[in-house]
Biopython code that builds the backbone (N, CA, C, O; Angstrom):
import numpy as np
from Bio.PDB.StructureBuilder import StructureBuilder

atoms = [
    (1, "UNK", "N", (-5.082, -28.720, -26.322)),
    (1, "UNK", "CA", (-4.778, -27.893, -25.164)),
    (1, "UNK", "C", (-4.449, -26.479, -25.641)),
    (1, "UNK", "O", (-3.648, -26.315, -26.561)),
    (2, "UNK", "N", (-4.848, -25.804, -25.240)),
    (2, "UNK", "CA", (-4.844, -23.991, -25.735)),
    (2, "UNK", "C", (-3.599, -23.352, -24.987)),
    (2, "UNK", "O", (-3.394, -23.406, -23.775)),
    (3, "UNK", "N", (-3.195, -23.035, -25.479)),
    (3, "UNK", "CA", (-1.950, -22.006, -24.991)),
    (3, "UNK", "C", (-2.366, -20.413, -24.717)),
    (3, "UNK", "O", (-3.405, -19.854, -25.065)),
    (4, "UNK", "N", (-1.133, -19.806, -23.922)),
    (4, "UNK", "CA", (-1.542, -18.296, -23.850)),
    (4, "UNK", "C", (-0.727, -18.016, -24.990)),
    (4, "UNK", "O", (0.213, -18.693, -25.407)),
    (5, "UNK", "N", (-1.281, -16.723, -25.548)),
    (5, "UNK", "CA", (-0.515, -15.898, -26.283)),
    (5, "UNK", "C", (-1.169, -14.072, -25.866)),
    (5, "UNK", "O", (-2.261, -13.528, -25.701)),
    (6, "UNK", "N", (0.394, -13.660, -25.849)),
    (6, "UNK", "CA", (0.525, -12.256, -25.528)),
    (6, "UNK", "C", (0.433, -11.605, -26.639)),
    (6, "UNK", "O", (1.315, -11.698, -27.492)),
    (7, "UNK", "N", (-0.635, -10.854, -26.796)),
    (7, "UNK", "CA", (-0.884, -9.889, -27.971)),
    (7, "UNK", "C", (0.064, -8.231, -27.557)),
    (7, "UNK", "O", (0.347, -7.400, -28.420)),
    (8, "UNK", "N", (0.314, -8.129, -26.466)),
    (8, "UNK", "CA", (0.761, -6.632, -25.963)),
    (8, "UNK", "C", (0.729, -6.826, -24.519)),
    (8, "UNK", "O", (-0.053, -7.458, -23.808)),
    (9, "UNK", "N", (2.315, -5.762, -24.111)),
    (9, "UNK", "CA", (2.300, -5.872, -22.983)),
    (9, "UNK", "C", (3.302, -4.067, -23.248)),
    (9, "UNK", "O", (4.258, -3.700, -23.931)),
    (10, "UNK", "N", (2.176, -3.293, -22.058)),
    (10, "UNK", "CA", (2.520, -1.765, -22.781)),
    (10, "UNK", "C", (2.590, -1.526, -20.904)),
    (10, "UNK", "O", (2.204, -2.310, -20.037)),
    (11, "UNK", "N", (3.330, 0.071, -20.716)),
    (11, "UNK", "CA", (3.257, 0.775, -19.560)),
    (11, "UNK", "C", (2.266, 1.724, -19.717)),
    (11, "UNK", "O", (2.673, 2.700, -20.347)),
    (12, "UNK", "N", (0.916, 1.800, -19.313)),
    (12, "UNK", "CA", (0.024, 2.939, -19.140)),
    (12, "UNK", "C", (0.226, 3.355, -18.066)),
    (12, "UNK", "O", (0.804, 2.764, -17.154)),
    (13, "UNK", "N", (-0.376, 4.773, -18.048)),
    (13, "UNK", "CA", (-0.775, 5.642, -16.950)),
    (13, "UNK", "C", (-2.378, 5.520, -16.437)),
    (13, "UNK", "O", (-3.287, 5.779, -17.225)),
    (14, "UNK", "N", (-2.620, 5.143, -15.181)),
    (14, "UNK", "CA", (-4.207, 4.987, -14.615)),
    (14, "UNK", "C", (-4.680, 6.285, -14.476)),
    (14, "UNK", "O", (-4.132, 7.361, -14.233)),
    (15, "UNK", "N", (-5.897, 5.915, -14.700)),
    (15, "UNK", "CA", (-7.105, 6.835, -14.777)),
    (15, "UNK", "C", (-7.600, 6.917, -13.501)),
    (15, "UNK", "O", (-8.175, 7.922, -13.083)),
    (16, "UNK", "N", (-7.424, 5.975, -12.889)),
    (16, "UNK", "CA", (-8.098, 5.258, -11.451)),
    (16, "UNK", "C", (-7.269, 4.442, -10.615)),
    (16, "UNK", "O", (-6.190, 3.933, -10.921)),
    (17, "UNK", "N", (-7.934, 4.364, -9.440)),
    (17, "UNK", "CA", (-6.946, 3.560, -8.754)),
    (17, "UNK", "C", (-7.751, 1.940, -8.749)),
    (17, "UNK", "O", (-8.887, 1.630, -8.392)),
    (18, "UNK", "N", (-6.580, 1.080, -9.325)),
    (18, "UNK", "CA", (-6.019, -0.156, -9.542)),
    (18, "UNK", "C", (-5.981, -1.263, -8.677)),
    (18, "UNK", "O", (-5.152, -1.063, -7.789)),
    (19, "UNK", "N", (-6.565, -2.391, -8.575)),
    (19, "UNK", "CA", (-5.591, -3.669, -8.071)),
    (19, "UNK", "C", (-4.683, -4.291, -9.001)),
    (19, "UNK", "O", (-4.800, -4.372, -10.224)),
    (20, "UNK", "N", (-4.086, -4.568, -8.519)),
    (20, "UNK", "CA", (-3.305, -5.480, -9.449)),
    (20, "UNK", "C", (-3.418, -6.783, -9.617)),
    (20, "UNK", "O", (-3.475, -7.059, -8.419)),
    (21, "UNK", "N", (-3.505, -7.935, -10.210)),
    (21, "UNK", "CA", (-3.884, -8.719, -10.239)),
    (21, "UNK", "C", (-3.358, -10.036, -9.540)),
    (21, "UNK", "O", (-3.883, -11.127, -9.316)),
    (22, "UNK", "N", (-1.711, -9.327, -9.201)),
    (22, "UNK", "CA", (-0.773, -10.419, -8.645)),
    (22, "UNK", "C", (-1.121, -9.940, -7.244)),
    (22, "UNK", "O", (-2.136, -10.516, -6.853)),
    (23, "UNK", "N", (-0.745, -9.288, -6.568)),
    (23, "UNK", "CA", (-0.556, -8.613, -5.291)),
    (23, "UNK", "C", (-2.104, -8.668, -4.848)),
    (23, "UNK", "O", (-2.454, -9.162, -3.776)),
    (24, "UNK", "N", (-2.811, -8.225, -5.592)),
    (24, "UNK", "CA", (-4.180, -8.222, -5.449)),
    (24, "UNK", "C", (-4.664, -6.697, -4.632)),
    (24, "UNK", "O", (-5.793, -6.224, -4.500)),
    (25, "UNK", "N", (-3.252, -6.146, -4.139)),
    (25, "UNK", "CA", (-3.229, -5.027, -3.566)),
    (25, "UNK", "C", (-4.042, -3.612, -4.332)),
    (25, "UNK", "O", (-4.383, -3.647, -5.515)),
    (26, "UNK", "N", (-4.191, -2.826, -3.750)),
    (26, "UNK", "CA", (-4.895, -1.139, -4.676)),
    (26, "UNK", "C", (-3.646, -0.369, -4.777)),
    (26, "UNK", "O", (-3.671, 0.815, -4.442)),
    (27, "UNK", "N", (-2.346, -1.008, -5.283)),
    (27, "UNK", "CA", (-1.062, -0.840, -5.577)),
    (27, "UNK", "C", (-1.185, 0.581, -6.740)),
    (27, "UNK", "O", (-0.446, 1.559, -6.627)),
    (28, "UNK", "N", (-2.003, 0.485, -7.578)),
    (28, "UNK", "CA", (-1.941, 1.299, -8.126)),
    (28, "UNK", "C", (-2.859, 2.608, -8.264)),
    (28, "UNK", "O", (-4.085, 2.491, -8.281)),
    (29, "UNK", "N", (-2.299, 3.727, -8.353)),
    (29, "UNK", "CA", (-2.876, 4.968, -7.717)),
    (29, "UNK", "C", (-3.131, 5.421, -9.074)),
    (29, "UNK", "O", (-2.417, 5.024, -9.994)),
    (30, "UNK", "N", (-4.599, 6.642, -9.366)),
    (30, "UNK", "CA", (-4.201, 7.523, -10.185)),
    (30, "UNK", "C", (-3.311, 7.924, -10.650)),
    (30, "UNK", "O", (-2.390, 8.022, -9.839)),
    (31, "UNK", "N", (-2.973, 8.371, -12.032)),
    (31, "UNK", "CA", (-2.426, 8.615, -12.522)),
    (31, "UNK", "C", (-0.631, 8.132, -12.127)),
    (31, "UNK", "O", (0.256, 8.953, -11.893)),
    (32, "UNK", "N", (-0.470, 6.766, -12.141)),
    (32, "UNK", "CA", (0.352, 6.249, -11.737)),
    (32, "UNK", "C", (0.677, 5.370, -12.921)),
    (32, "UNK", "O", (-0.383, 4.835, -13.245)),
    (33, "UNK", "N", (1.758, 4.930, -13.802)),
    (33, "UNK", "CA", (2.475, 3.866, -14.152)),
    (33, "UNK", "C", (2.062, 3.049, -13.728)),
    (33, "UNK", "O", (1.935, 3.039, -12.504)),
    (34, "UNK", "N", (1.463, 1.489, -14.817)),
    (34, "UNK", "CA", (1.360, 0.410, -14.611)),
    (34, "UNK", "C", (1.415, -0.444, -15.906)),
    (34, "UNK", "O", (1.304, 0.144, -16.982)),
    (35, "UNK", "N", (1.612, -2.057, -15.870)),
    (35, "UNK", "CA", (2.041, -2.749, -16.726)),
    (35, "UNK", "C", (0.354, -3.358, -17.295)),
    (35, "UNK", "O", (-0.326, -3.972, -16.473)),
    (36, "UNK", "N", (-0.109, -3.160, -18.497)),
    (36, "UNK", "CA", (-1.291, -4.037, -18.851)),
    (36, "UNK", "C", (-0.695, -4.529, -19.998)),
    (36, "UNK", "O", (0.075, -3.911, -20.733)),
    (37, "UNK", "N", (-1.190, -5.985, -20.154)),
    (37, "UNK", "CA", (-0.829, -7.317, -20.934)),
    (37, "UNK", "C", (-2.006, -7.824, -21.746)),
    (37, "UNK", "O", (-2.724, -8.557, -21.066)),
    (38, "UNK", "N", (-2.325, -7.695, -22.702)),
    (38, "UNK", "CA", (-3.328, -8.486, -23.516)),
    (38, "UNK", "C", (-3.027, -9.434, -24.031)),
    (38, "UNK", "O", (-2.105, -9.562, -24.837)),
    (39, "UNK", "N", (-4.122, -10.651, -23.454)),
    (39, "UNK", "CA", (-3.652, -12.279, -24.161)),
    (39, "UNK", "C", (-4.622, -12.662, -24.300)),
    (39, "UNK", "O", (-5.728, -12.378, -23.839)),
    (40, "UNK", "N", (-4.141, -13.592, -25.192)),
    (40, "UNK", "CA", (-5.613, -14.623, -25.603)),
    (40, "UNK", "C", (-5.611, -16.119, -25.121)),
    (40, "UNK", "O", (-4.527, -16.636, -25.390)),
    (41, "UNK", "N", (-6.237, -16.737, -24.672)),
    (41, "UNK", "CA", (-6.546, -17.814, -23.933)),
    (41, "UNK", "C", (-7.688, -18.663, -24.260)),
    (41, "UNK", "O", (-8.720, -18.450, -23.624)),
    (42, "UNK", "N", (-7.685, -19.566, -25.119)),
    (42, "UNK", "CA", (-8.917, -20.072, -25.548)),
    (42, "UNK", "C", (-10.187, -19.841, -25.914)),
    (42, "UNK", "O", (-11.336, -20.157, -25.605)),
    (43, "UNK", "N", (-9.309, -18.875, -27.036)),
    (43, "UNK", "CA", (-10.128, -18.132, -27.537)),
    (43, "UNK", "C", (-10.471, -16.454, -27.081)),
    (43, "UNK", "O", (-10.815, -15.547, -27.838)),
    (44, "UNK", "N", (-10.311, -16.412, -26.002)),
    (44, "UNK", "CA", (-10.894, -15.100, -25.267)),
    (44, "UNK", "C", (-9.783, -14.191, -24.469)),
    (44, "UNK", "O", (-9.015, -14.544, -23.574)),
    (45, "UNK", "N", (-9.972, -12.712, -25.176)),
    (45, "UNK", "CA", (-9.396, -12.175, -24.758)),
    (45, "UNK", "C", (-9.503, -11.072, -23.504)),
    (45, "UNK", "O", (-10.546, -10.548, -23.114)),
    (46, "UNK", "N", (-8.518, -10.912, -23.115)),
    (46, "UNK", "CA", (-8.244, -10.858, -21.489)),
    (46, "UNK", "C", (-7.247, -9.798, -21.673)),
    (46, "UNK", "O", (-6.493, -9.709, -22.642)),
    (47, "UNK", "N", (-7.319, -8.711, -20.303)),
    (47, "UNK", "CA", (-6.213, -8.108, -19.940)),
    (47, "UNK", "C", (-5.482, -8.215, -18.786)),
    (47, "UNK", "O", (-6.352, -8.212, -17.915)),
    (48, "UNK", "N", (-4.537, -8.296, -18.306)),
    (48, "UNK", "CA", (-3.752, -8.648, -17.332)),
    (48, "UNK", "C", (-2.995, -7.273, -16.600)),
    (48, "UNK", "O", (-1.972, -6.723, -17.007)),
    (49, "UNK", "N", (-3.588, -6.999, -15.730)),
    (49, "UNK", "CA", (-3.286, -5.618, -14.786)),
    (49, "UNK", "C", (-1.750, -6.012, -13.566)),
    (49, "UNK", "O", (-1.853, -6.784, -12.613)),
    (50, "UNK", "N", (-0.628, -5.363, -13.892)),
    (50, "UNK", "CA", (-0.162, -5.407, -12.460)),
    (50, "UNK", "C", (0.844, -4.324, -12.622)),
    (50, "UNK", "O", (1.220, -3.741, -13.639)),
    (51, "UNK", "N", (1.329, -4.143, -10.872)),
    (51, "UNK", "CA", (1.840, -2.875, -10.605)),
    (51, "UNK", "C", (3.099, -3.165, -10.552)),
    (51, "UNK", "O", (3.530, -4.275, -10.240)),
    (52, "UNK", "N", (3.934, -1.968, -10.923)),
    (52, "UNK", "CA", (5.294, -2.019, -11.621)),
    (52, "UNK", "C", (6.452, -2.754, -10.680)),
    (52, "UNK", "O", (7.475, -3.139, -11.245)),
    (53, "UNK", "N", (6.299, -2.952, -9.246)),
    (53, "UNK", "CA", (6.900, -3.755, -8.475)),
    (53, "UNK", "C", (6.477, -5.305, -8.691)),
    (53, "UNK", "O", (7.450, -6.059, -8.701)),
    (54, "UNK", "N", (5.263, -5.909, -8.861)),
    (54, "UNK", "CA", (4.976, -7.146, -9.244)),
    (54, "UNK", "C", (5.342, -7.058, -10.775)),
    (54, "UNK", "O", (5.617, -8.161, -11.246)),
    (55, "UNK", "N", (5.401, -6.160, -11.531)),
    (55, "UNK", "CA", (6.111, -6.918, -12.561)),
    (55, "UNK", "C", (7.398, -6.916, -12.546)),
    (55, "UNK", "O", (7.720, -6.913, -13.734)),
    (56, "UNK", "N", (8.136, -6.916, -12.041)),
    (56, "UNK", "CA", (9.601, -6.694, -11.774)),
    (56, "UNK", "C", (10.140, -8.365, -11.903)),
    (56, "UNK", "O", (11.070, -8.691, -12.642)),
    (57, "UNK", "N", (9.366, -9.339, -11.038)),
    (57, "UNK", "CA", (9.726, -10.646, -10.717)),
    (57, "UNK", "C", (8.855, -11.556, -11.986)),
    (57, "UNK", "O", (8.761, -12.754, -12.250)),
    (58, "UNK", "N", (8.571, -10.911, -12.292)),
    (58, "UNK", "CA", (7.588, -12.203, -13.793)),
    (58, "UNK", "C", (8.231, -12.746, -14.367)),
    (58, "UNK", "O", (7.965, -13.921, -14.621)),
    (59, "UNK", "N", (9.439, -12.112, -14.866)),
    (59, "UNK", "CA", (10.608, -12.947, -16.002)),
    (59, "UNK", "C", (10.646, -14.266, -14.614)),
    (59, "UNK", "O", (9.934, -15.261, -14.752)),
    (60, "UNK", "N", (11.282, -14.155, -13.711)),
    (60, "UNK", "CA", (11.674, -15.212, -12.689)),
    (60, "UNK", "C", (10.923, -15.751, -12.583)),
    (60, "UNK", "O", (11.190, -16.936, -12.782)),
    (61, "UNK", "N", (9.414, -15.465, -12.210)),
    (61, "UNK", "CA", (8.883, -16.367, -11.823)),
    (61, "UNK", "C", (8.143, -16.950, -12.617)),
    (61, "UNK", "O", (7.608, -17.975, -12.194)),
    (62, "UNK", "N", (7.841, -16.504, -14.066)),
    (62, "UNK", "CA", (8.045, -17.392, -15.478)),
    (62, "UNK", "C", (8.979, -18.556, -15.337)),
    (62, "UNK", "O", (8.853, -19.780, -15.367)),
    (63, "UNK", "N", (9.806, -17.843, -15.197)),
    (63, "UNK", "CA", (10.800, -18.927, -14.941)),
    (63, "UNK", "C", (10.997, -20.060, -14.266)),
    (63, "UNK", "O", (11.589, -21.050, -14.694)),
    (64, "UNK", "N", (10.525, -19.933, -13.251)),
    (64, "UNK", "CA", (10.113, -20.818, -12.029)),
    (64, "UNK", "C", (9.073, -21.680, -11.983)),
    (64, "UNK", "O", (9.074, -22.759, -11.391)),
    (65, "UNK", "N", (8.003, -21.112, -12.736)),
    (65, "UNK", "CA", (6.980, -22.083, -12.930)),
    (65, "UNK", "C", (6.475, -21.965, -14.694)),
    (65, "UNK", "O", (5.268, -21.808, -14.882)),
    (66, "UNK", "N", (7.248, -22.029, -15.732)),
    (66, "UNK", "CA", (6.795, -21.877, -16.860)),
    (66, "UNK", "C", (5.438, -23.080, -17.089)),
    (66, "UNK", "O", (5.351, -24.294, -17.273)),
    (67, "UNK", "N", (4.584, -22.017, -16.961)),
    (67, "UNK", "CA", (3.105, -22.806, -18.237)),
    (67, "UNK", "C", (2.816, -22.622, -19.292)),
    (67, "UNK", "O", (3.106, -21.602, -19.918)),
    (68, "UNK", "N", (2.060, -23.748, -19.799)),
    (68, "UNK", "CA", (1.609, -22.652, -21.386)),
    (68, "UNK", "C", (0.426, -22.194, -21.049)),
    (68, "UNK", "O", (-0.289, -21.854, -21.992)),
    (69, "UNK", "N", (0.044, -22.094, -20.090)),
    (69, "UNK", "CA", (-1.145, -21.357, -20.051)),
    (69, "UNK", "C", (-0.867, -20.656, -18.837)),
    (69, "UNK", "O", (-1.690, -20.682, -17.921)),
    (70, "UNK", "N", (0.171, -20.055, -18.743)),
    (70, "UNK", "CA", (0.345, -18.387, -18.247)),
    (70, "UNK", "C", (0.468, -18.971, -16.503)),
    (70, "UNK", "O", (0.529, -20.113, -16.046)),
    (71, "UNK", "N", (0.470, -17.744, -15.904)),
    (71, "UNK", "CA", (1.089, -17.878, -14.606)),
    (71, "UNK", "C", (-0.300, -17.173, -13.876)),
    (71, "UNK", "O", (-1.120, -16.547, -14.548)),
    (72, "UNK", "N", (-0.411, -17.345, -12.625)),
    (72, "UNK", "CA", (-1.264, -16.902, -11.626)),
    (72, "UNK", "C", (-0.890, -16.215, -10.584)),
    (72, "UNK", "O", (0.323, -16.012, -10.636)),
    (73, "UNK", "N", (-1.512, -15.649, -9.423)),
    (73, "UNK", "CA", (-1.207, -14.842, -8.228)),
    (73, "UNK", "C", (-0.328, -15.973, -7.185)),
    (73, "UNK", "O", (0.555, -15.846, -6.337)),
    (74, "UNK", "N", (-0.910, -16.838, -7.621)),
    (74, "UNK", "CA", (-0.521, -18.412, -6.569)),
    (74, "UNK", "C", (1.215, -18.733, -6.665)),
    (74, "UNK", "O", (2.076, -18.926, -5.806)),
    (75, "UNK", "N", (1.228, -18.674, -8.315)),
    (75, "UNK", "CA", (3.062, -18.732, -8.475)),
    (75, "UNK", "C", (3.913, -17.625, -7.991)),
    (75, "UNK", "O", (5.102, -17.858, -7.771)),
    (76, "UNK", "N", (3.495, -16.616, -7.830)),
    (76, "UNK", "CA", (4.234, -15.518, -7.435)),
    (76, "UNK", "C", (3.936, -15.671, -6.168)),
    (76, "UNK", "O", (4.551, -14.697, -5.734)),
    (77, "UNK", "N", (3.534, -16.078, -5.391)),
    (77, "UNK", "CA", (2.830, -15.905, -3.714)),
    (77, "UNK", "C", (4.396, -17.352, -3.797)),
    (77, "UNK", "O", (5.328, -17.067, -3.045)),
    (78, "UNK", "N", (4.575, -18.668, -4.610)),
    (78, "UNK", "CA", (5.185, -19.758, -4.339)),
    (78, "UNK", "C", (6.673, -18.852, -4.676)),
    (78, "UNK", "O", (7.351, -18.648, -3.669)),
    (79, "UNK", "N", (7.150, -18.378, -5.802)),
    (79, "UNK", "CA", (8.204, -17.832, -6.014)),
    (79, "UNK", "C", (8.236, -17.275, -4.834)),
    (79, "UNK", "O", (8.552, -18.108, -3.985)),
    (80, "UNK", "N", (8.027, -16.122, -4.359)),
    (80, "UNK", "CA", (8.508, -15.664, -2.699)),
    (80, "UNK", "C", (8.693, -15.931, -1.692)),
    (80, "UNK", "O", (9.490, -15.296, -1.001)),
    (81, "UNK", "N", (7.781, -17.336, -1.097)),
    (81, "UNK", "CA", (8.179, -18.250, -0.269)),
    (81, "UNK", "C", (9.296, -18.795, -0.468)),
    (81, "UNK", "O", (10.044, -18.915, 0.502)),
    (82, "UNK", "N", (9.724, -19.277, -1.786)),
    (82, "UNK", "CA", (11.354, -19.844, -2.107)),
    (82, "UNK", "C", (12.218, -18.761, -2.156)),
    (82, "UNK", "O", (13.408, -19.073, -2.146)),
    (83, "UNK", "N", (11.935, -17.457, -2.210)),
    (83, "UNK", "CA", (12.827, -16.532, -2.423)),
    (83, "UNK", "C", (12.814, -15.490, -1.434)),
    (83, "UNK", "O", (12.532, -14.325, -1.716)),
    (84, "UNK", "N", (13.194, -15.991, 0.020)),
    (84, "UNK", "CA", (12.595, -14.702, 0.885)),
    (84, "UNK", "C", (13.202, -13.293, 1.178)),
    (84, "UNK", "O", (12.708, -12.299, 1.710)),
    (85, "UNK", "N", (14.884, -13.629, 0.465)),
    (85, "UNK", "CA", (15.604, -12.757, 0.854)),
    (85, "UNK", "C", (15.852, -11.869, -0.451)),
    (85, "UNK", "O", (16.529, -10.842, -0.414)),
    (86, "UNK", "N", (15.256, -12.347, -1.581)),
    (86, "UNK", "CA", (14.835, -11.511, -2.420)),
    (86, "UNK", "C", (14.282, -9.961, -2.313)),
    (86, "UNK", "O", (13.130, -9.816, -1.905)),
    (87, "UNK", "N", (15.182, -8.609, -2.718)),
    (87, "UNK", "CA", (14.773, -7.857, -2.272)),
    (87, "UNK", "C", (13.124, -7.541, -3.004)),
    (87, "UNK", "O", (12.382, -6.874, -2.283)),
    (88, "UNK", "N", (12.673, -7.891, -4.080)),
    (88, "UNK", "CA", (11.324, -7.752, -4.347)),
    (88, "UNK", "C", (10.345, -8.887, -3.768)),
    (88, "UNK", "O", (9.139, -8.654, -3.855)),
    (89, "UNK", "N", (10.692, -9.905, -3.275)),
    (89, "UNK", "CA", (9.755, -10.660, -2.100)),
    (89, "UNK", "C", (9.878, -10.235, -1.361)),
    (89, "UNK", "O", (9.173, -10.868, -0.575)),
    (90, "UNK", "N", (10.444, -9.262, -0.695)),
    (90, "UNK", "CA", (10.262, -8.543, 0.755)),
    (90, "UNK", "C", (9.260, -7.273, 0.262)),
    (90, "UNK", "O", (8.324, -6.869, 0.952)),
    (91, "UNK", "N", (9.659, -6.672, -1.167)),
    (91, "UNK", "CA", (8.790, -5.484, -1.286)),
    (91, "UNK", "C", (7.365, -6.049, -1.344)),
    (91, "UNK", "O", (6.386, -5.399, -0.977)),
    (92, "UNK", "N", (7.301, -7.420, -1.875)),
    (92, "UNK", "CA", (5.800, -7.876, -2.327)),
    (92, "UNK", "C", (5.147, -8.274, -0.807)),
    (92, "UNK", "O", (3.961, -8.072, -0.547)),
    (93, "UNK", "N", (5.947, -8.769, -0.009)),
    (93, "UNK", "CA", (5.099, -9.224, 1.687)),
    (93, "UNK", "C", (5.048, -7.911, 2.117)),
    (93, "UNK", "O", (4.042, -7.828, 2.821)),
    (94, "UNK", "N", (5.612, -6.834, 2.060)),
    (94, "UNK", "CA", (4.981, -5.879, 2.514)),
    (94, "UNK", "C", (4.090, -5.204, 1.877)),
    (94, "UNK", "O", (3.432, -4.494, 2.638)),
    (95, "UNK", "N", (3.633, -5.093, 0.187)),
    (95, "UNK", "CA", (2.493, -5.057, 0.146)),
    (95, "UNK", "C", (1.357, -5.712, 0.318)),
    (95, "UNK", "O", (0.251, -5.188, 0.183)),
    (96, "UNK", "N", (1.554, -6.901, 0.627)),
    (96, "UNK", "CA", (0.259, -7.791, 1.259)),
    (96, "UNK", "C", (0.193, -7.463, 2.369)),
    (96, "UNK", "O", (-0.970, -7.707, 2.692)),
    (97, "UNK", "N", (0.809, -6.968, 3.366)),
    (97, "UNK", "CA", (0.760, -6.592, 4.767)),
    (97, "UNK", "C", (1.312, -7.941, 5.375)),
    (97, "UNK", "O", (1.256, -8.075, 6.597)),
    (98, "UNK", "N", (1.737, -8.750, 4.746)),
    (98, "UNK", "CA", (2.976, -10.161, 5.528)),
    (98, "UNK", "C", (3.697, -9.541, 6.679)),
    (98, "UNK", "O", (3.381, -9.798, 7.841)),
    (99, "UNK", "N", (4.703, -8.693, 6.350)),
    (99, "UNK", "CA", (5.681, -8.452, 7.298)),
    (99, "UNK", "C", (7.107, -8.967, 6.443)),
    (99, "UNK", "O", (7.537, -8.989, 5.290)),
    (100, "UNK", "N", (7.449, -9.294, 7.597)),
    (100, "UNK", "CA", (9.018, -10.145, 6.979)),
    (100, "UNK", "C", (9.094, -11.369, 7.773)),
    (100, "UNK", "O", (8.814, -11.447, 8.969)),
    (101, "UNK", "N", (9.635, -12.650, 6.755)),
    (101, "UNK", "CA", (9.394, -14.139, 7.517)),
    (101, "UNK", "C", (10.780, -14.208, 7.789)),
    (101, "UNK", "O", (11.244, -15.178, 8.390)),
]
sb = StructureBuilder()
sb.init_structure("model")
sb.init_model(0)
sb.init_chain("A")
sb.init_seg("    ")
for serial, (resi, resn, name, xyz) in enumerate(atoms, 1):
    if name == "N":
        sb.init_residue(resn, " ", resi, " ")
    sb.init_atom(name, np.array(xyz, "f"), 0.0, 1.0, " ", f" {name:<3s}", serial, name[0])
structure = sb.get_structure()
């Protein structure tokens, strides 16, 4: 069974405007601050894009659903449903255009 491993996880500045990979949102604007992650995953390496409000909750929601093979948009969509009064699950439903539950 292959594990993730994080080769780098740095704050760049975009060139372009961004989705992010959690939010899935165009969260990130030109020349804007954002978090990219390079890992390797069975063999193949990958970069992992998200915007500085979705990375805010990763330690947690690492936490919440630790894999060895890394976390998805799906665990963070489940972390916020359990966490609604979380002030960054409210920032994240309003970038999906949710609202407030």
């Amino acid at each position: 069974m292959s594990e993730l491993k994080m080769i780098k996880h740095k704050r760049v500045r975009s060139r372009k405007i961004r989705a992010c990979e959690i939010c899935g949102h165009k969260a990130i604007q030109a020349k804007e601050m954002y978090w990219r992650t390079t890992n390797v995953y069975d063999g193949k390496i990958y970069d992992w894009v998200s915007c500085a409000p979705c990375d805010l909750m990763t330690d947690d929601v690492w936490g919440y659903h630790w894999q060895k093979d890394g976390l998805d948009a799906d665990n963070y969509v489940e972390w916020v449903d359990e966490n609604p009064l979380d002030p960054r699950a409210i920032s994240f439903r309003e970038r999906m255009g949710w609202g407030t539950q």
